[in-house]
C-alpha positions as CSV (number, residue, x, y, z in Angstrom):
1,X,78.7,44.7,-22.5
2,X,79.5,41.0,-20.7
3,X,81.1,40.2,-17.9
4,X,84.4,38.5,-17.5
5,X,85.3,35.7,-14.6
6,X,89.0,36.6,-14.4
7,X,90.7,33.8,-12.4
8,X,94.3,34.1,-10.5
9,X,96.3,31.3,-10.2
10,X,99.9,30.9,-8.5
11,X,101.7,33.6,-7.6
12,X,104.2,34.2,-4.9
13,X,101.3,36.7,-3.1
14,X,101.1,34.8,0.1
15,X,104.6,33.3,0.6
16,X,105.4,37.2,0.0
17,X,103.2,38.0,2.6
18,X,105.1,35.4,4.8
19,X,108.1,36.1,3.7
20,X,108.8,39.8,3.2
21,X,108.4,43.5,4.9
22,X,105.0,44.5,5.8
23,X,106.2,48.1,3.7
24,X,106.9,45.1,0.9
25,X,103.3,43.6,1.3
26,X,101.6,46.8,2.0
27,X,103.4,48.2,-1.5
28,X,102.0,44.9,-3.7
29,X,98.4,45.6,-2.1
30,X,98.5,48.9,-3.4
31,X,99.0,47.6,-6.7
32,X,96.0,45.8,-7.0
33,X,94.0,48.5,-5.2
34,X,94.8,50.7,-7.8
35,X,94.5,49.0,-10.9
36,X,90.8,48.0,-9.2
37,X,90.3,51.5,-8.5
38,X,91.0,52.1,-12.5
39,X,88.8,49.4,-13.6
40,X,86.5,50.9,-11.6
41,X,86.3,54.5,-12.7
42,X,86.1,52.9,-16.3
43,X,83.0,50.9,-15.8
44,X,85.2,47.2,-16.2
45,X,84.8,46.3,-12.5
46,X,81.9,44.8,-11.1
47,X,83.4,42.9,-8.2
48,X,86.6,40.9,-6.5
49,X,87.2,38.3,-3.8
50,X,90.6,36.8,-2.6
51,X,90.2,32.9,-1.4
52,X,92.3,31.1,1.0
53,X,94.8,28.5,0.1
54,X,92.6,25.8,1.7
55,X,89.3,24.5,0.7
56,X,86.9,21.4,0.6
57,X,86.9,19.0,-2.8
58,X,83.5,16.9,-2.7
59,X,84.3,14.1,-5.7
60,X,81.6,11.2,-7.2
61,X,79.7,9.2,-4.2
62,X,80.1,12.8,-2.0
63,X,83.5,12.0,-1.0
64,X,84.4,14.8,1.0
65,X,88.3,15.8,1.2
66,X,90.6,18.7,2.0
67,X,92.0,20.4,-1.1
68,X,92.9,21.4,-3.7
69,X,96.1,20.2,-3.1
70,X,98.1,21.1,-6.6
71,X,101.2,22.9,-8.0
72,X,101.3,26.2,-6.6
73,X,101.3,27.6,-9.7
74,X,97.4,26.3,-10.2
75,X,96.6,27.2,-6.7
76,X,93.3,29.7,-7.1
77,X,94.1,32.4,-5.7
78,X,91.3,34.8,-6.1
79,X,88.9,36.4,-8.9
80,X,87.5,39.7,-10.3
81,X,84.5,40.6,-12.5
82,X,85.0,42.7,-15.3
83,X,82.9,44.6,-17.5
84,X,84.2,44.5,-21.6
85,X,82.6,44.3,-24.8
86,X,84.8,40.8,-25.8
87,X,87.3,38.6,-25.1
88,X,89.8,40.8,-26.4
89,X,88.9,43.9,-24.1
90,X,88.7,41.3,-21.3
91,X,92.3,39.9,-22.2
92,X,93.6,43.5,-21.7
93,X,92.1,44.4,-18.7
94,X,93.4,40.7,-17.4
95,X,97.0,42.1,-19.0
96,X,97.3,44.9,-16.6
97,X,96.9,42.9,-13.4
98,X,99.8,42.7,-10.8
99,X,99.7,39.0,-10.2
100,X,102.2,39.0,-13.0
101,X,105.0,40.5,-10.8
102,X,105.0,37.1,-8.4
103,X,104.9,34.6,-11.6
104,X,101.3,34.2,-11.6
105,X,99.1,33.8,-14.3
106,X,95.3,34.7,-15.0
107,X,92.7,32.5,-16.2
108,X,89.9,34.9,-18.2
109,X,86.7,33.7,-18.9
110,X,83.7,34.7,-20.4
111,X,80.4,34.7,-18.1
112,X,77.5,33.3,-19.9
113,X,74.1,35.8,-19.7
114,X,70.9,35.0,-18.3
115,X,72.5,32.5,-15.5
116,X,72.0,29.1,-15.2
C-alpha cells in the first residue's frame, strides 16, 4: 500500500469559525472527526495536522518574508496521510472529505517510498 499527502486548500473553515455559532463550528468539526475516525478503522489513515493561515516564505538569497499571502482559495489549510493501493483509491478517500461543504478543494498526492 502507499501513502497519500492529501492537501486542503481554501475553504470558508476559518471565516466559519469567525463568523458562525460555536453549535455551527462544533457541527463542521464533527464532520471531519468522523470521516477520520472512518479512515481510520479502514487502515487509510496514518496521520493529520491543521496549519495556521500565517507562515514564513524564505525565497533565493534567504530572503525571509511573511506569507503566503494568495487567494484564499490556495490558502493551505491543512493535510492528512492516507493509506491506498493507487491514485484512484487515494482520489476517493480525498472525495469524501468535508472541506468540500465550504468550497474548498483538495490537492492529492502521491508520497514517494524510501524518503529522500
Amino acid at each position: 500500500m502507499k501513502k497519500y499527502l492529501l492537501l486542503f486548500r481554501g475553504g470558508d473553515a476559518h471565516r466559519m469559525e469567525e463568523q458562525k455559532s460555536p453549535e455551527a463550528w462544533q457541527a463542521h468539526m464533527q464532520k471531519w472527526m468522523q470521516w477520520m475516525k472512518a479512515l481510520a478503522e479502514q487502515g487509510k489513515f496514518a496521520g493529520a495536522e491543521p496549519l495556521t493561515n500565517d507562515g514564513k516564505v524564505i525565497s533565493k538569497g534567504l530572503k525571509v518574508t511573511d506569507g503566503p499571502y494568495m487567494e484564499g482559495k490556495e490558502i493551505v489549510g491543512g493535510y492528512l496521510i492516507c493509506n491506498a493501493n493507487n491514485y484512484d483509491e487515494a482520489v476517493e478517500i480525498a472525495k469524501g472529505c468535508p472541506i468540500f461543504e465550504q468550497d474548498g478543494i483538495v490537492e492529492v498526492r502521491e508520497i514517494l517510498e524510501g524518503g529522500m
